[in-house]
VOGU-3710 file (C-alpha; in Angstrom, 3 decimals, decimal comma):
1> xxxxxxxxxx> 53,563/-23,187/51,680  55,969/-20,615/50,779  53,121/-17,401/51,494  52,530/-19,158/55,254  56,613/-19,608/55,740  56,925/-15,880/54,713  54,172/-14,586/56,661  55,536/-16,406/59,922  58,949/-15,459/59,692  58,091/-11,601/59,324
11> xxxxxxxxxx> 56,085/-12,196/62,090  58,665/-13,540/64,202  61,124/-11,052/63,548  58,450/-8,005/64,239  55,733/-8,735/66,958  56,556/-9,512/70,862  57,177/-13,162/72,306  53,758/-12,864/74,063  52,135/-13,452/70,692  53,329/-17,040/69,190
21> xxxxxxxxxx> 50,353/-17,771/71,268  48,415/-16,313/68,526  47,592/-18,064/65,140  50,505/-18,352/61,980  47,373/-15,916/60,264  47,026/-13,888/62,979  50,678/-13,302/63,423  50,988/-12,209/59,753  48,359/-9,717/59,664  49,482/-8,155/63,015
31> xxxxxxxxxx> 53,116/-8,073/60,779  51,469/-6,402/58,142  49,042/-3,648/59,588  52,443/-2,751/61,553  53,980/-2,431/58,184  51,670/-0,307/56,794  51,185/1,957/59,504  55,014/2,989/58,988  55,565/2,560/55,148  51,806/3,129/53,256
41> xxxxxxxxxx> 52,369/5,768/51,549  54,832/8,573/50,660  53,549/10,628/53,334  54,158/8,247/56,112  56,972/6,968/54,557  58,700/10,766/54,463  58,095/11,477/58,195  58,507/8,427/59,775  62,459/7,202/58,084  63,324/9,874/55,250
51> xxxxxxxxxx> 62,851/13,121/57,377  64,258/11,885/60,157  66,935/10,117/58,838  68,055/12,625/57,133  67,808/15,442/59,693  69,439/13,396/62,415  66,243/12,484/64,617  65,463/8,767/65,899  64,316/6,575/63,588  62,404/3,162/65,024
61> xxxxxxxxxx> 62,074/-0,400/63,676  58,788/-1,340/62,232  57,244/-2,834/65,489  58,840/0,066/67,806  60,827/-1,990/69,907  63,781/-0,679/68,551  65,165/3,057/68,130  68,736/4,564/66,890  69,577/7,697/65,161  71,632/6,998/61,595
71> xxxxxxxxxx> 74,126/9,740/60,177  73,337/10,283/56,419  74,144/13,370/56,491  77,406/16,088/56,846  75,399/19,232/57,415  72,212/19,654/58,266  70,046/23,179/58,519  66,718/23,989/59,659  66,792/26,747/57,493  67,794/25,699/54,424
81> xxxxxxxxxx> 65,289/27,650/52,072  62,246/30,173/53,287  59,843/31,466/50,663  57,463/34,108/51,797  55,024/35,283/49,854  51,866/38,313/49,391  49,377/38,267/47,014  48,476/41,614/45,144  45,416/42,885/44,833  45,039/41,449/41,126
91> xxxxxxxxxx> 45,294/37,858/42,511  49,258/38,010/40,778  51,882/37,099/43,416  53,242/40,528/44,151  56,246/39,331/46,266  58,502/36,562/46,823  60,679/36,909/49,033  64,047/33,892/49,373  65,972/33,340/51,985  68,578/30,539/51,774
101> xxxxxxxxxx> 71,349/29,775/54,239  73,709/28,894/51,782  76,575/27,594/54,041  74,226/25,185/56,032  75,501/26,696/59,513  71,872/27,116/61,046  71,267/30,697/59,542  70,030/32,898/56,433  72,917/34,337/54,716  71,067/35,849/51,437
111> xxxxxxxxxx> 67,786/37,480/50,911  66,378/38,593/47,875  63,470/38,982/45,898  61,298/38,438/42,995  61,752/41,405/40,328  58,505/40,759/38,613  54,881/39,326/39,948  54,351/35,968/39,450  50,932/35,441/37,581  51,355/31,772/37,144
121> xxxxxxxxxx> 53,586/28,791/38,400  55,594/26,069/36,428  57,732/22,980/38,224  60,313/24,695/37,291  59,965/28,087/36,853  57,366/30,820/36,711  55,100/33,432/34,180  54,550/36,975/34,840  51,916/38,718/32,783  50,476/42,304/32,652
131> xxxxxxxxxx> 48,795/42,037/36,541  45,143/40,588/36,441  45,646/39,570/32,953  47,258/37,111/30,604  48,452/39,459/28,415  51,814/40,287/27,270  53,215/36,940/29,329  57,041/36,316/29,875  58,198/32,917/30,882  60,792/32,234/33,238
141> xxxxxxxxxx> 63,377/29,404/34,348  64,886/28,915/37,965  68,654/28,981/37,890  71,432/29,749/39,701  73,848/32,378/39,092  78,056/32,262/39,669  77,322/33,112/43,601  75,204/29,978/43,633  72,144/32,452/44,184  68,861/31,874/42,970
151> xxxxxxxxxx> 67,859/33,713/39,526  64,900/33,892/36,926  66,406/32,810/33,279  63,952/34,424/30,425  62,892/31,267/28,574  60,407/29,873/25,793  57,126/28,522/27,507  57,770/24,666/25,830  60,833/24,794/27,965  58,976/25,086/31,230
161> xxxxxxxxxx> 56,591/22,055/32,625  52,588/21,864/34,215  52,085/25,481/34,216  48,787/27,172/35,624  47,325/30,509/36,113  47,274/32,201/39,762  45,737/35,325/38,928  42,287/37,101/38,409  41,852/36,305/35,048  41,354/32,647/35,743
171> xxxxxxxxxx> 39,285/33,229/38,605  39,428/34,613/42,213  41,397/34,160/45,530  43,116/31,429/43,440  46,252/31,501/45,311  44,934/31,844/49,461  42,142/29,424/48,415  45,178/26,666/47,515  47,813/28,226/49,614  49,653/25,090/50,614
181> xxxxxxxxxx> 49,599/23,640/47,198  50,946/27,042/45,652  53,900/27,371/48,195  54,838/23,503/47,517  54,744/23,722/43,897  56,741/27,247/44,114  59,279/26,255/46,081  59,757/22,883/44,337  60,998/24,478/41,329  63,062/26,350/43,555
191> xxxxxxxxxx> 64,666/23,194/45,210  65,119/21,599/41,793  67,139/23,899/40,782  69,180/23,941/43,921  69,662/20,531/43,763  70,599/20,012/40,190  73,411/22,856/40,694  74,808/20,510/43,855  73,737/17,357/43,745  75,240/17,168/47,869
201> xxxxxxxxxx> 71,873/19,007/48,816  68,446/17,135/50,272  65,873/18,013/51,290  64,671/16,431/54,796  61,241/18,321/55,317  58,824/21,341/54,044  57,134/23,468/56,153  54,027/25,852/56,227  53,085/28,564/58,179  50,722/30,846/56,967
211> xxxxxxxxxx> 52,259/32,322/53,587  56,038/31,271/54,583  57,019/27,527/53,257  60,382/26,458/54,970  62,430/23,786/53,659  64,969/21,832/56,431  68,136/21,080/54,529  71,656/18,528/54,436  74,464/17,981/52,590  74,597/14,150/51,876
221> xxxxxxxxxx> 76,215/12,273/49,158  79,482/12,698/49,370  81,294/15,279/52,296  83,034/17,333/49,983  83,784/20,980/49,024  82,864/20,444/46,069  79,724/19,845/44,370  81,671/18,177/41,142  80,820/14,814/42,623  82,377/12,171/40,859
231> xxxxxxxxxx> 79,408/9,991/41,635  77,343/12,218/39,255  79,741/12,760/36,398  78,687/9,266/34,761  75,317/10,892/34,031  76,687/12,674/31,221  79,559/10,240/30,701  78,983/7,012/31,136  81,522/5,529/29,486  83,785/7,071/31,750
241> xxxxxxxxxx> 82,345/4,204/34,529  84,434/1,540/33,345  87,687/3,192/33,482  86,748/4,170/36,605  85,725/1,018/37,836  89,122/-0,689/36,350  91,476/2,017/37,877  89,797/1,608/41,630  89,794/-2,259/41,461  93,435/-2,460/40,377
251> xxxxxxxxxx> 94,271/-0,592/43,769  91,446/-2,155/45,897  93,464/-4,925/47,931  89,915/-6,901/48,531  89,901/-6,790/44,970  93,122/-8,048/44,347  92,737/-11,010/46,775  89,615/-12,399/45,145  91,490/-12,288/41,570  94,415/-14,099/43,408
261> xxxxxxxxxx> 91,895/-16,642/45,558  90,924/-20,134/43,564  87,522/-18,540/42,396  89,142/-16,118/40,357  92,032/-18,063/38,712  89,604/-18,999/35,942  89,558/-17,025/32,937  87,350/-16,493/29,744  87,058/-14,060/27,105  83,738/-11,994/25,917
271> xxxxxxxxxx> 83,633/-10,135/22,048  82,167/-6,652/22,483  80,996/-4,768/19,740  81,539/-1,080/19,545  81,495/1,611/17,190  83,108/4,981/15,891  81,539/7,675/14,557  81,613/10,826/12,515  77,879/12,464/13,533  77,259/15,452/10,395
281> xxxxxxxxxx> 73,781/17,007/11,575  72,457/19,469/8,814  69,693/22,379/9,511  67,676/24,077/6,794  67,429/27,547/8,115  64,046/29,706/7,317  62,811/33,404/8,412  60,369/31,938/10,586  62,886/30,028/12,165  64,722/32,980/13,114
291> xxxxxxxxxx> 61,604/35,934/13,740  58,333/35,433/13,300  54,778/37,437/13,560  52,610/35,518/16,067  50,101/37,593/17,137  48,547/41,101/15,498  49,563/43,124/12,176  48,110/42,236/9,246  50,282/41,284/6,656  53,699/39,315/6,452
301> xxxxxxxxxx> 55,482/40,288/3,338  58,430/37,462/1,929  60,694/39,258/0,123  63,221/36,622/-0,902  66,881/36,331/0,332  66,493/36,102/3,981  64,065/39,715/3,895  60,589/40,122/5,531  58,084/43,136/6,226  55,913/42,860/8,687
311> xxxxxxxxxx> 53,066/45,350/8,392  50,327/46,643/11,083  47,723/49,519/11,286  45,060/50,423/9,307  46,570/52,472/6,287  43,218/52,885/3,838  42,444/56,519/3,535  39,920/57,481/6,432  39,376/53,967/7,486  39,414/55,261/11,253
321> xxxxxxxxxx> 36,900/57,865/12,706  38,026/60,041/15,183  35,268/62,352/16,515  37,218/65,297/17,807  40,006/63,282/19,396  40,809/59,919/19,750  43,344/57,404/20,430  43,760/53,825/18,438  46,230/51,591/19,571  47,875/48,976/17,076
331> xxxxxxxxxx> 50,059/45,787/18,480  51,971/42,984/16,565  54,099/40,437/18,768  57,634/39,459/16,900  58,630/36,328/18,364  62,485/36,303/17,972  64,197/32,598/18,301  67,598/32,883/17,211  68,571/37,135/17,516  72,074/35,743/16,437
341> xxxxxxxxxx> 70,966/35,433/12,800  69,339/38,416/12,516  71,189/40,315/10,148  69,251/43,915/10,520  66,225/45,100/11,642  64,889/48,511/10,961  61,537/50,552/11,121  61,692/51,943/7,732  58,483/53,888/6,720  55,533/54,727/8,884
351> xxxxxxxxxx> 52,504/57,487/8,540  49,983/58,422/10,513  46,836/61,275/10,301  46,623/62,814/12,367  49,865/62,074/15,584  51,356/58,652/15,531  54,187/57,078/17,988  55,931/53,088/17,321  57,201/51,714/20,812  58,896/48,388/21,370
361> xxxxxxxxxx> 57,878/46,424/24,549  56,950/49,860/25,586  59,614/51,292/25,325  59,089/54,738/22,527  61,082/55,039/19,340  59,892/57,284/16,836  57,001/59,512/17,302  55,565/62,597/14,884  54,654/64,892/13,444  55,563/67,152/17,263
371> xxxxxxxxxx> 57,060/65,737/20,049  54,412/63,015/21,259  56,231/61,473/23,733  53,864/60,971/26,476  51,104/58,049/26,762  47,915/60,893/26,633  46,902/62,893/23,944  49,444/64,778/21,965  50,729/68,325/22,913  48,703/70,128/20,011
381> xxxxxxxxxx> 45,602/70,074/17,996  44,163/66,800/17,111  43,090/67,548/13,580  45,879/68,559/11,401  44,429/67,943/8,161  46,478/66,104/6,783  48,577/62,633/6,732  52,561/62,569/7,894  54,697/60,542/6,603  58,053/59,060/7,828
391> xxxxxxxxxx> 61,009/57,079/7,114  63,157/56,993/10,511  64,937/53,661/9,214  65,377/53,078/13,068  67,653/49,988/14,496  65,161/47,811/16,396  67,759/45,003/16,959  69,279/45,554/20,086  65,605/45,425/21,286  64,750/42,033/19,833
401> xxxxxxxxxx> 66,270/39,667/21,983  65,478/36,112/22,163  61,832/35,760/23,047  58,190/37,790/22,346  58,385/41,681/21,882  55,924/43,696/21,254  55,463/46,424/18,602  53,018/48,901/19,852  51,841/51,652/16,564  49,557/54,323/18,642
411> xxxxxxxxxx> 47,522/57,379/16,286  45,295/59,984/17,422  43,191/60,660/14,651  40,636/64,096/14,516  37,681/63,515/12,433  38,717/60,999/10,034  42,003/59,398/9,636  44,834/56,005/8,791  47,981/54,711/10,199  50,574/52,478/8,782
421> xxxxxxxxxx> 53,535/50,707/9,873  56,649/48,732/8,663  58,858/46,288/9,969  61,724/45,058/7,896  63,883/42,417/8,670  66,999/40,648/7,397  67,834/36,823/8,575  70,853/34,309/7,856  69,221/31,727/6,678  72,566/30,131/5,559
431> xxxxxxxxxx> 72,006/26,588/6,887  73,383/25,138/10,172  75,543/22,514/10,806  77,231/20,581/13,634  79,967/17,738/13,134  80,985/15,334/16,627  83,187/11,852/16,882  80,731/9,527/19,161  83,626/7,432/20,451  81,575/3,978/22,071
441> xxxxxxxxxx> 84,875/2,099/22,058  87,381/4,788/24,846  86,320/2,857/27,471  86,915/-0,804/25,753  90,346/0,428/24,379  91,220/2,136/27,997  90,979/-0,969/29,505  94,376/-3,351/29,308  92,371/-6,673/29,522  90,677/-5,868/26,012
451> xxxxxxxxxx> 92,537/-5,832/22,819  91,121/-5,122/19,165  90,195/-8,096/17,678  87,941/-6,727/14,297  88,015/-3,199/13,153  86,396/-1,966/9,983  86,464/1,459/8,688  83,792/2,657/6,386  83,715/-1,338/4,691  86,959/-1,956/4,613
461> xxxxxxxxxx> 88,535/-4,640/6,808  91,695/-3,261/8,336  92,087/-5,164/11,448  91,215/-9,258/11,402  91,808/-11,328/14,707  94,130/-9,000/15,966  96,059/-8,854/13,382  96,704/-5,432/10,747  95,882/-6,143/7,205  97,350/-3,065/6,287
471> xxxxxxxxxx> 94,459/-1,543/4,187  92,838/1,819/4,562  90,120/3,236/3,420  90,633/6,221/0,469  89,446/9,499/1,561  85,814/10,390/1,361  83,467/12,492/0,072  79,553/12,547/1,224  77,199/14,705/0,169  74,739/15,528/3,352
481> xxxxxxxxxx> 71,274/17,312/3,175  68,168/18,163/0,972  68,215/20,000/-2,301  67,329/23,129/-0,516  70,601/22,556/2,336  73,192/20,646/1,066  76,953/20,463/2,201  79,980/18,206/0,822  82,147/16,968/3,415  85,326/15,426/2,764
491> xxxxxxxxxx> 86,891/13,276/6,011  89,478/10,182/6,034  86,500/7,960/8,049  83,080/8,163/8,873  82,410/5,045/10,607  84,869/2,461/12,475  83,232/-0,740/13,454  85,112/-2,200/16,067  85,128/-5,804/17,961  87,251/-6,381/21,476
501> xxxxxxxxxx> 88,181/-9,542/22,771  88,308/-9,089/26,495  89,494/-11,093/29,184  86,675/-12,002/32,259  87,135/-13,104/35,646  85,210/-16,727/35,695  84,732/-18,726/39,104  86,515/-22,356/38,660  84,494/-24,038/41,283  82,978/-27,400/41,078
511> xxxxxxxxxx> 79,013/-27,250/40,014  76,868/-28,003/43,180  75,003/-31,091/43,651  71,517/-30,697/42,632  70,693/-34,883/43,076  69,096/-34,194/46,807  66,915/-31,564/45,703  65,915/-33,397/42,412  65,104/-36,371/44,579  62,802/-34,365/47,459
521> xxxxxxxxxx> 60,613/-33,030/44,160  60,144/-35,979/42,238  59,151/-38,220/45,562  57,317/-35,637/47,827  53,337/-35,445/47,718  51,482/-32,842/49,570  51,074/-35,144/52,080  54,251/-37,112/52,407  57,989/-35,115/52,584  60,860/-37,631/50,626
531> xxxxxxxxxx> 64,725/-37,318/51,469  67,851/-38,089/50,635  71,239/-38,114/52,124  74,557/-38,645/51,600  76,656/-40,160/54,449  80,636/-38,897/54,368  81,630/-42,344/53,978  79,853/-41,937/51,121  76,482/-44,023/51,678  73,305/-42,692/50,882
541> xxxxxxxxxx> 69,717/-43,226/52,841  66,303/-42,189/52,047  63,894/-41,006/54,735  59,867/-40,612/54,508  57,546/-38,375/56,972  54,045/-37,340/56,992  53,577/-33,595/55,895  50,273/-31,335/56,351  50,344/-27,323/55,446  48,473/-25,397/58,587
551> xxxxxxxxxx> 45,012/-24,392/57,501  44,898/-21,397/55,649  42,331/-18,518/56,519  40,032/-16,855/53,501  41,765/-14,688/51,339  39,669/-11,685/50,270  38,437/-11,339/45,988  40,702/-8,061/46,192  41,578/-5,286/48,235  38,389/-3,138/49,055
561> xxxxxxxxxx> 38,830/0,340/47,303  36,692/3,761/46,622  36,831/6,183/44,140  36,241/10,266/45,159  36,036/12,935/43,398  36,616/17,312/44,477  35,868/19,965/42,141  38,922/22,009/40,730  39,141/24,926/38,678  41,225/24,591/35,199
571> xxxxxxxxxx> 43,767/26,889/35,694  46,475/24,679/33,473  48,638/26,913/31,287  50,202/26,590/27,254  51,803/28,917/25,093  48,836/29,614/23,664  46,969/30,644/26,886  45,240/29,547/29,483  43,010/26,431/28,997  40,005/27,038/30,586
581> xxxxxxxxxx> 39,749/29,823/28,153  39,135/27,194/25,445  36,970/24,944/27,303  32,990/25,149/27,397  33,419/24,445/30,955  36,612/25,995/32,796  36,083/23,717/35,690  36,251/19,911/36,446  37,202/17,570/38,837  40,340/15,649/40,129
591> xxxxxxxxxx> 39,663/11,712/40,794  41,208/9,659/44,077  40,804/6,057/44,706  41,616/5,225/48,277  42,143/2,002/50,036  39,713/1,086/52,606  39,676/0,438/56,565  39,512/-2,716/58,400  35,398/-1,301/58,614  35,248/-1,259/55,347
601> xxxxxxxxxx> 34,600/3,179/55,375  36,277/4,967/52,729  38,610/7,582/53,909  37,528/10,435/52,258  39,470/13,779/51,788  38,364/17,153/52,457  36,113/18,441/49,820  36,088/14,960/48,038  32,598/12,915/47,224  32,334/9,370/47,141
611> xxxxxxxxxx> 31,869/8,150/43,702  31,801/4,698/43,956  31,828/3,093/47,589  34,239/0,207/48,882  34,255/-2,742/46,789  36,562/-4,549/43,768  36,550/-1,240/41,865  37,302/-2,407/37,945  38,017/0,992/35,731  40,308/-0,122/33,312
621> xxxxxxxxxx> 37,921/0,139/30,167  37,797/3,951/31,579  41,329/3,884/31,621  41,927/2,046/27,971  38,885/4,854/26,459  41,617/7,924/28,284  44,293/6,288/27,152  42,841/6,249/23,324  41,613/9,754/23,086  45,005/11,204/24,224
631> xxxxxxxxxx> 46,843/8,892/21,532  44,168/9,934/18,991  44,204/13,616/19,790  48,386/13,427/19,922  47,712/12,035/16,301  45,687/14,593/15,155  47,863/17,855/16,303  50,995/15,958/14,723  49,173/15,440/11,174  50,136/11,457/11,259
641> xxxx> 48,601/8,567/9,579  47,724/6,927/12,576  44,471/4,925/12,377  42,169/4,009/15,419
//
């Protein structure tokens, strides 16, 4: 009954007089494909209430007999971000160009530009390698800097999210062949990071033309100056919610007259639990925690005490032939996590036979035995017969800021010839600690309708039903960490378990009557309706009436679906490089399951094949098998126990 009752009353409130006429079925399914057509998916939903809505267009009711425009918004801009952008020639982005009217007033008011090439995009920032290549890779975060502009923040990969490649070396016309897709995703990290700087921004629409993706803008939220909004400050504080919401009823007079009406003059008390406490976090520090050789070099040499030596080149006697002149190049990448532990880091000792140079993210900083300071051939004769040795004991840590760097040894060797290098390094590997009070209870003991009923402080019992026993705990002493990392901490508490009693507002109305209702279930049959009612003079009579549901129309086994497939090249990205690059094949495909039309004819996308036609598609054991290899694999690269 209640499906039919549901159906008709949508039905009534959607669809024209003219069509009562029509059956209680038909009327529902004339409600519903109207439904659809306006709210099926995100799409639809977007242009035909959210874009609108927001950018202060007409928005109509579901069956179109209705239109009005709504103000969500204080602001609005049509131009409230515009990304342009032109490949280079090595399939990299060569230049983005941002526009962003910052004021919302209907015009750009800052341009600027990208000052590196974007070789692949993240959802929230971007990579730029060595053009054409995925070499020598820095990653990128979208920020904003103190004039609210737009900025790139150098940043580990891990830190950035669904990265892929755009340029030549994962395969060709990558980013005009997915143009749309590469704007969207490009200026979606952009937009994120607008919007998580001031939360009063939305977006209303995104726009392409061409290589240009323009994003129409409003401030909604809250009509402020400000993008402190106090509706957003409970993310990080929630605690801070009840105060709030204490302080604003206490001066709300709505508020005030429901505490004062005969529903609210009942009280009753709730215990809330709560605790106090002293957080010690403890960090064993080690070299590679600090710098680190992750790619080239040959050797990393522990020397105890917070000292390493990394060591590249090829220094056995003769071990590189040189015809009459030629150049070997030698690179090591340092990755460098925390450059505020480094205590010193030096290039100590390197050789070389014949000419030999040691740059640092290319940047040259000891060179010998002449003046080699050029990226050719050295200024004199190739062959000098003999090995050079040197011990510059250079400072290499103002160039080994937090990230990768690259340490670049470069001989040219006559006839027959070696090259060495040395790194040395000294790291803090004191170990690191952090101490915080997580207060759960401010918001309990801010509020004047609790009072502390139980408190405990490391065991012992100093509060009992309100009352002060008068004990304290002695002073403590705990010893934190391993064997390795250990610290003593001495504080007057740890841990305060607390309990409030706190008064509630409880309705004192009478319970309903629930007899007439018991009555019409127990007597009822699907064929015969029973009542009961009570008379005000207090007399009661029982009714009976014949009762028939309307016929109800076939219900379909499901709701017809297909499964397509389109081929995609795998041009995901990790910090360890591309993926494709370790897959047998680099390409696959991406899967879509649509629903299907009244006729029963899959609506395809571009590019997609059918893979299974309209029916009751059932791929959950495909789902359960994908769902298992990921857990299984996530087992494997964490080393657990996990068993199948």
């Amino acid at each position: 009954m209640k499906p039919s009752i549901i159906a008709l009353t949508s039905a009534a409130l959607l669809l024209p007089t003219a069509l009562f006429a029509q059956t209680v079925e038909d009327r529902a399914r004339a409600a519903a494909i109207a439904s659809r057509a306006k709210t099926s998916d995100s799409d639809t939903l977007l242009n035909n209430y959210v874009t609108p809505g927001m950018s202060g267009q007409s928005v109509s009711t579901v069956d179109g007999s209705k239109s009005f425009t709504p103000t969500l918004a204080c602001q609005k801009t049509a131009n409230l971000l515009e990304v342009l952008i032109q490949p280079s020639s090595t399939g990299d982005i060569g230049l983005v160009r941002i526009s962003r009217d910052k004021d919302l007033d209907g015009t750009f008011d800052s341009s600027s530009t990208l000052p590196v090439p974007v070789s692949g995009i993240c959802a929230n920032g971007v990579i730029s390698c060595v053009p054409g290549t995925w070499n020598q890779c820095r990653s990128f975060r979208w920020d904003l800097d103190s004039a609210k502009d737009l900025k790139l923040t150098q940043v580990d990969m891990p830190e950035l999210a669904g990265c892929y490649c755009v340029n030549d070396s994962c395969g060709s016309n990558l980013v005009f062949g997915n143009l749309a897709s590469v704007l969207k995703d490009l200026g979606g990290g952009m937009v994120g990071a607008l919007t998580t700087a001031d939360p009063r921004i939305g977006v209303a629409e995104a726009r392409i033309n061409g290589p240009v993706i323009d994003y129409v803008g409003a401030q909604t939220t809250a009509c402020t100056a400000s993008p402190a909004i106090g509706q957003t400050s409970y993310r990080s504080n929630p605690a801070a919610i009840q105060g709030d919401a204490f302080a604003l009823s206490s001066t709300n007079r709505v508020f005030q007259a429901l505490i004062a009406s005969p529903a609210g003059t009942g009280k009753a008390q709730q215990l809330r639990g709560c605790t106090i406490t002293r957080e010690v976090t403890l960090k064993e520090i080690k070299v590679e925690d600090v710098i680190a050789r992750t790619a080239g070099g040959y050797a990393t040499i522990d020397g105890g005490a917070g000292m390493v030596d990394f060591l590249m080149g090829s220094p056995a006697d003769n071990s590189l032939n040189g015809g009459s002149c030629t150049l070997f190049d030698f690179r090591m990448t340092l990755h460098v996590e925390d450059p505020d532990r480094l205590k010193a880091v030096t290039l100590p000792f390197f050789f070389a036979d014949d000419w030999g140079q040691v740059r640092v993210d290319g940047a040259l900083v000891a060179y010998g035995p002449g003046a080699w300071t050029g990226s050719g051939y050295p200024p004199g004769k190739c062959e000098r017969k003999r090995t050079s040795y040197f011990s510059p004991n250079i400072d290499l840590k103002p160039y080994l800021t937090k990230g990768d760097h690259e340490i670049w040894l470069r001989v040219a060797v006559g006839k027959g010839g070696e090259a060495f290098a040395q790194v040395h390094a000294e790291v803090d590997t004191s170990c690191k600690t952090s101490e915080r009070i997580v207060d759960l209870c401010s918001g309990y003991g801010a509020d004047p309708k609790c009072h502390l009923s139980e408190e405990q402080v490391d065991g012992v019992q100093t509060v009992r039903s309100g009352v002060v026993t008068g004990l304290r705990p002695l002073p403590q002493t705990r010893l934190f960490g391993t064997a390795s990392c250990t610290l003593s901490l001495s504080r007057d508490f740890f841990e305060r378990d607390r309990t409030y009693a706190c008064t509630t507002d409880s309705a004192a109305l009478p319970e309903p009557d629930l007899s007439r209702g018991a009555y019409i279930i127990d007597h009822s049959t699907e064929t015969l309706l029973a009542d009961r009612q009570k008379a005000k003079d207090g007399s009661i009579s029982t009714s009976a009436r014949s009762f028939s549901l309307p016929a109800q129309g076939a219900v379909p086994a499901c709701e017809p679906i297909c499964k397509t497939r389109a081929p995609k090249a795998n041009t995901a990205a990790a910090p360890d490089g591309v993926v494709a690059n370790r897959q047998n094949t680099p390409s696959g495909y991406d899967t879509f399951y649509h629903s299907c039309d009244a006729a029963n004819v899959c609506p395809a996308g571009p590019g997609e094949e059918i893979v299974s036609a309209c029916g009751c598609l059932d791929d959950f054991p495909e789902a359960v098998v994908m769902m298992q290899t990921v857990r299984l694999a996530g087992a494997d690269m964490t080393c657990t126990s996990a068993v199948p």
